[in-house]
N, C-alpha and C positions, 0 to 999 in steps of 0.2 A: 523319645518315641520309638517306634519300630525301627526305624533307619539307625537310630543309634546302637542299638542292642543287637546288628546285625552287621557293625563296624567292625566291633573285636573278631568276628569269625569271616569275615574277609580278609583281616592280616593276616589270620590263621592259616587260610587258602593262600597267600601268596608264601607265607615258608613253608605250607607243605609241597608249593611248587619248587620253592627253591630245594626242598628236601629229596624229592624227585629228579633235580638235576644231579646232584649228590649221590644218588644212588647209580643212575647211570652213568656217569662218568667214572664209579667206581666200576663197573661193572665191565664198561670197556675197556678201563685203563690193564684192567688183570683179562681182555681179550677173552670171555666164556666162550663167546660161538665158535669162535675159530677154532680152541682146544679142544672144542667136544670129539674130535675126530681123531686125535691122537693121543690121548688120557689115555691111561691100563694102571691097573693094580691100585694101590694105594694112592693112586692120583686120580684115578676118576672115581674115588670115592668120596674124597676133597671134590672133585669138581662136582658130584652130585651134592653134597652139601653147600657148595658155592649156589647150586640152580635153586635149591629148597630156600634161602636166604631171598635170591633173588624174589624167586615166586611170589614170599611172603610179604618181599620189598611194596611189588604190585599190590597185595593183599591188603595192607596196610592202607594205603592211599587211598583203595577204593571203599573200605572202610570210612579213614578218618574223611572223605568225599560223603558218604553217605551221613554224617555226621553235620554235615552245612543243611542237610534236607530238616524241613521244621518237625515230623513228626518223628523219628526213630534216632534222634544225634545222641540222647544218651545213653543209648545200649550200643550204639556203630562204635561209639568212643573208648565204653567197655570192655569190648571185643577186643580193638585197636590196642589198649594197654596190654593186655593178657601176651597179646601177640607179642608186642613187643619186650615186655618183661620175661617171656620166655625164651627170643632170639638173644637178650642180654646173657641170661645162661647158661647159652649154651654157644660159649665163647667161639667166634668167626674172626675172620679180618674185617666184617664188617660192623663189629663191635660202635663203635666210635657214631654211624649212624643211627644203631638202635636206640644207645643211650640220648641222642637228637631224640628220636623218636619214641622214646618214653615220654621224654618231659613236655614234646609237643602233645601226648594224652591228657600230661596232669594239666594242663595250661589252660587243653579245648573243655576237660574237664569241670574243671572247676569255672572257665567262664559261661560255662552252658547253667551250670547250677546260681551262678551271678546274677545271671541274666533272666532267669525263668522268674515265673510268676511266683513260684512256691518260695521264692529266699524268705517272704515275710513270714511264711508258715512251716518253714522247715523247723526239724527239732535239733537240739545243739548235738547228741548225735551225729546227724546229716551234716552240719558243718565239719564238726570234726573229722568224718571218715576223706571229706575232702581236704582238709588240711592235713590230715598223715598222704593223700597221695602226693600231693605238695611237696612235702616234709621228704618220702620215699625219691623222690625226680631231684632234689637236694642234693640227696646222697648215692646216687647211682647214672643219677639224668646227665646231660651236657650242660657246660656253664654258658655256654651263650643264652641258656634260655633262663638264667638266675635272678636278674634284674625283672623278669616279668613274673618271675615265681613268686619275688620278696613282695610286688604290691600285689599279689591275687591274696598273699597270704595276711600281709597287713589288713587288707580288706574282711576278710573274713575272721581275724578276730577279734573286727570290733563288736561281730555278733554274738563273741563268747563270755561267760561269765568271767572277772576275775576270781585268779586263785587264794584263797582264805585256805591256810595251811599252818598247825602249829609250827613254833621255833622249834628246830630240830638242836640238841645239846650235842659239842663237840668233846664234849668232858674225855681223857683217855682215861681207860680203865684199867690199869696197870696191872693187875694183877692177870690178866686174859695175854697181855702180849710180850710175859720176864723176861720171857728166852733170849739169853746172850751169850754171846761168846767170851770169857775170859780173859782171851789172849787178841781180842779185835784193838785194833789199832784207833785212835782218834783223829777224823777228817780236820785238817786244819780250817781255820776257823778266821776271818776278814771282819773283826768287827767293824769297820766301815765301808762304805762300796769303793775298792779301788779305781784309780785312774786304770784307763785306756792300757796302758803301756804297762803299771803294774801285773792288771789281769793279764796280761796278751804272755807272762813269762808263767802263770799256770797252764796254759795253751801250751806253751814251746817244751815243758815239761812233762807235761802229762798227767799231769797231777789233778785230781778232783780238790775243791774248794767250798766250804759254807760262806757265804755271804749275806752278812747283816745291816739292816734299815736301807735296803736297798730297793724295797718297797714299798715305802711310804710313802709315794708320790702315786699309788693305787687307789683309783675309787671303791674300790671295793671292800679295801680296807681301814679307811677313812670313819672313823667313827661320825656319827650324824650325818656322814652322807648318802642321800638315798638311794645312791649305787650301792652303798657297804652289801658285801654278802653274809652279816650276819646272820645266826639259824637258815641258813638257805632261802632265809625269802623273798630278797629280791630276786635272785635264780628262778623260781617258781611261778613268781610272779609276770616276770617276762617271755618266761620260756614253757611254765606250765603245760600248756595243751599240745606241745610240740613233739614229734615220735623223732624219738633215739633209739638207737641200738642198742642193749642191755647185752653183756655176759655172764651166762645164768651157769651158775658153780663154782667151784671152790677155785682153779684158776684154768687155764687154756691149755692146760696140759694134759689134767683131767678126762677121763674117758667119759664122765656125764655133763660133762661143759660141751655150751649152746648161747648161738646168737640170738634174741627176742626182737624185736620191734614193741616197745610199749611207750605210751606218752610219757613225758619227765614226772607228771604227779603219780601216775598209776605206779612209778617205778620208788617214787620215796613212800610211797604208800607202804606197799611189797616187802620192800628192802632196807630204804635207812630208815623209817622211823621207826620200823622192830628192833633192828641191828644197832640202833642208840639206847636203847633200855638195857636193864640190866637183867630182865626176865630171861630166864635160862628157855624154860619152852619156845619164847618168840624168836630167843635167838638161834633156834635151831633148824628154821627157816631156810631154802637154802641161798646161797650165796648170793647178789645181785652184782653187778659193778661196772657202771659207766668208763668206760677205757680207751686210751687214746682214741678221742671221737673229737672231730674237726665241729665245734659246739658253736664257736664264734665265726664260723663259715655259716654256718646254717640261722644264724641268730645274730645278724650284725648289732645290733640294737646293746648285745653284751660286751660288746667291743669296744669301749669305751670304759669300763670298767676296769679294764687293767694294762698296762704297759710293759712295751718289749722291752726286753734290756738292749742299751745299748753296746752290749760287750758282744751284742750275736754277731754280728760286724768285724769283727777283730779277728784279723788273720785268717780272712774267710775269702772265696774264691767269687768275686764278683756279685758278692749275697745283695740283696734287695730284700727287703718287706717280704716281698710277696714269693720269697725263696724261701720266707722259712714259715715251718711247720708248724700250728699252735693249736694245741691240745688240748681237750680239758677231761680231768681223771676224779669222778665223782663215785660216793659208796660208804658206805657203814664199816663201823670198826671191823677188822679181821680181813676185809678185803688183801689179795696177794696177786702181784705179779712177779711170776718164778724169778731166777737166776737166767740173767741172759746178759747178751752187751748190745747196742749199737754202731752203726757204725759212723753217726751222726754226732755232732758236736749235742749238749744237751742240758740245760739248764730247767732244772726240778723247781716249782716255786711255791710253796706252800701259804694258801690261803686259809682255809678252817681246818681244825682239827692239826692232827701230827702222824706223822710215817715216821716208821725206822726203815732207814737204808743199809743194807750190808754190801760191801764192794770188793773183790776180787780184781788185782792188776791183768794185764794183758797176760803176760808170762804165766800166768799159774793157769793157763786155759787147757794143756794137757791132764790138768789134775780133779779140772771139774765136768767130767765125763760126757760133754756133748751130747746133744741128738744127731743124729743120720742129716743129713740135709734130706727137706729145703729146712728144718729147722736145727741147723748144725750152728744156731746164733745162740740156742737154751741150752742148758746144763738138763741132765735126766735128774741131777740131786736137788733135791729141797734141803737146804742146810739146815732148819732145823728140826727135821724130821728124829725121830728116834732111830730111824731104821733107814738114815742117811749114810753114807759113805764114809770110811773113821776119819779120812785122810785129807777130808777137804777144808776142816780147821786149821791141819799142821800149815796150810796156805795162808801168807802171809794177806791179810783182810782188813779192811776197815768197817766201823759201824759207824752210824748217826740218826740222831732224832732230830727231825724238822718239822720246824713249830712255823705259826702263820710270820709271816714275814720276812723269812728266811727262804736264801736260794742253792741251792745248792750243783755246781757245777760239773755235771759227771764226761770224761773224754771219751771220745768214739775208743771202742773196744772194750772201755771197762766192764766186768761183768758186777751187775747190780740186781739184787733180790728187794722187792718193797714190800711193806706190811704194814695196812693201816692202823692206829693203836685208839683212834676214833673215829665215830663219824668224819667224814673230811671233802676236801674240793682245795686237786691240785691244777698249777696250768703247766703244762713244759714247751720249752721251743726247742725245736730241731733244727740245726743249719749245717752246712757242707762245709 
């Protein structure tokens, strides 16, 4: 009845109280009032952006306040986002509350829309645009408020259609991706997955590794299981109507490279199922490519689907689960992420499709001409550009192609260039 449906936005009222305490205990712990008297120059210009944060802080509240009132909560709520989506970027010390107070929008959001009379008459549309703010407070919002995101979202797409999507082909088309180097070296190669102790002397080395059938214990790779990701469709199917980030061009280096927000099917629509034919026109398209994007953060339900390795552990600095980074790297043939290194341990694992990796040691880093910081982590060369730098071959390099099943082990610092040779969907983990 009424009382029920007027439950959820009472809890709502007690963490925007609590968010209100939050704020002002930020507010006195950094002392406004008192400084306003003695701030000059560049400080009290900080400290007027400190008041403008504040004001907004109030703003907010009396907002998402007017938002509990029955007649005007889904425009107060509206307001209340914008507000907050806009203190988000325009980074403060009080970041960290914004981002609360984003996802307390998508949350008041989306149960206002739950809750109204129109859920039975809404168009799939309307669900959706509420499920990309969902999907947006995911990826920007606070995690304390994750666990109430995942069932408004559960909820809402039982009212969505599933996704019916052809099998996407991971076929590599060899002839679009020849280019090698001659003189590149061969990653060695682990046909079985070593013990603990074996791998841990690739680690003390330094040395990159391919590691084979060390995957197989993957659902996603599992022939006849309904997790397999073959042609993409159980991906699709799970994660379909869900907005991800897209980087739109040829790669991030690129002066017309741009980040998108589109659902995962608008994006294989777009991008890989042109980018898998062999039609020259469609493939000229430009670029799409899902890239390191935390996919199984936002989509636990795919988490299950595949397994960490246990070598992330090895010789690692008090690592846990939940220390390390897991990424998923989806996109149509030709997809490239430049020449750079990390500085994170780094296990590449190929599920559909195949990459070639080029790899450059630490030592030849003088030779493969950096950027300026903050991105003094990429090389400014495309190795293999025609009108690339002579001198970056004579560097001692390795190459490999990694086929589904296969992992490949890159060390912090190595410099690595990737190039998808088909359709594909990688995962990689990141650990200290």
């Amino acid at each position: 009845g009424q009382s029920m449906r007027a439950f959820p936005l009472v809890v709502l009222l007690l963490l925007l109280l609590s968010f209100h305490l939050i704020l002002l205990c930020s507010f006195r712990k950094k002392g406004l009032l008192s400084q306003s008297l003695v701030l000059g120059g560049k400080r009290r210009t900080a400290f007027k952006k400190g008041l403008l944060s504040h004001s907004n802080g109030f703003e907010f509240l009396n907002l998402m306040g007017d938002a509990l009132e029955f007649q005007n909560k889904a425009e107060a709520v509206s307001k209340a986002e914008k507000l907050a989506w806009d203190a988000i970027h325009e980074p403060t010390d009080q970041t960290i509350q914004w981002r609360l107070a984003y996802s307390l929008t998508a949350v008041a959001g989306a149960r206002i829309f739950l809750d109204s009379n129109r859920i039975n008459h809404s168009s799939i549309q309307e669900h959706r645009m509420v499920l990309r703010r969902l999907d947006v407070a995911l990826m920007i919002g606070h995690p304390m408020m994750y666990p109430k995101i995942h069932r408004l979202i559960a909820e809402i797409q039982k009212s969505l259609p599933e996704i019916d999507f052809p099998l996407i082909s991971t076929h590599s088309f060899e002839n679009q991706n020849s280019m090698s180097s001659p003189c590149a070296r061969k990653v060695p190669v682990e046909k079985e997955p070593p013990s603990q102790s074996q791998f841990n002397k690739h680690i003390f080395n330094k040395q990159p590794v391919v590691i084979q059938r060390a995957m197989q214990d993957w659902p996603a790779l599992e022939p006849g299981n309904v997790q397999n990701w073959s042609g993409f469709q159980r991906i699709l199917k799970v994660a379909g109507h869900r907005t991800i980030p897209v980087e739109v061009g040829r790669h991030y280096m690129c002066t017309n490279w741009t980040l998108k927000l589109m659902s995962l099917q608008e994006y294989f629509l777009r991008h890989v199922l042109k980018g898998s034919t062999t039609n020259v026109a469609a493939k000229q398209a430009v670029t799409g490519y899902v890239a390191q994007h935390e996919l199984f953060k936002q989509v636990p339900e795919l988490c299950s689907d595949i397994r960490m390795p246990e070598y992330c552990t090895v010789e690692s600095r008090n690592t846990n689960e939940e220390e390390v980074q897991v990424n998923i790297w989806l996109g149509p043939s030709g997809t490239i992420t430049p020449l750079h290194y990390d500085r994170y341990h780094n296990f590449l694992c190929q599920v559909l499709g195949e990459k070639k990796i080029t790899m450059f040691a630490p030592n030849s880093s003088s030779h493969l001409h950096p950027c300026e910081p903050p991105l003094n982590n990429t090389s400014q060369v495309d190795p293999y550009s025609p009108r690339s730098h002579s001198d970056v071959f004579k560097q001692p390099h390795w190459e490999v192609t990694l086929r589904p099943g296969e992992m490949l082990y890159i060390p912090p610092g190595w410099w690595h260039h990737v190039q998808s040779k088909s359709a594909s969907a990688s995962v990689n983990f990141w650990w200290l």
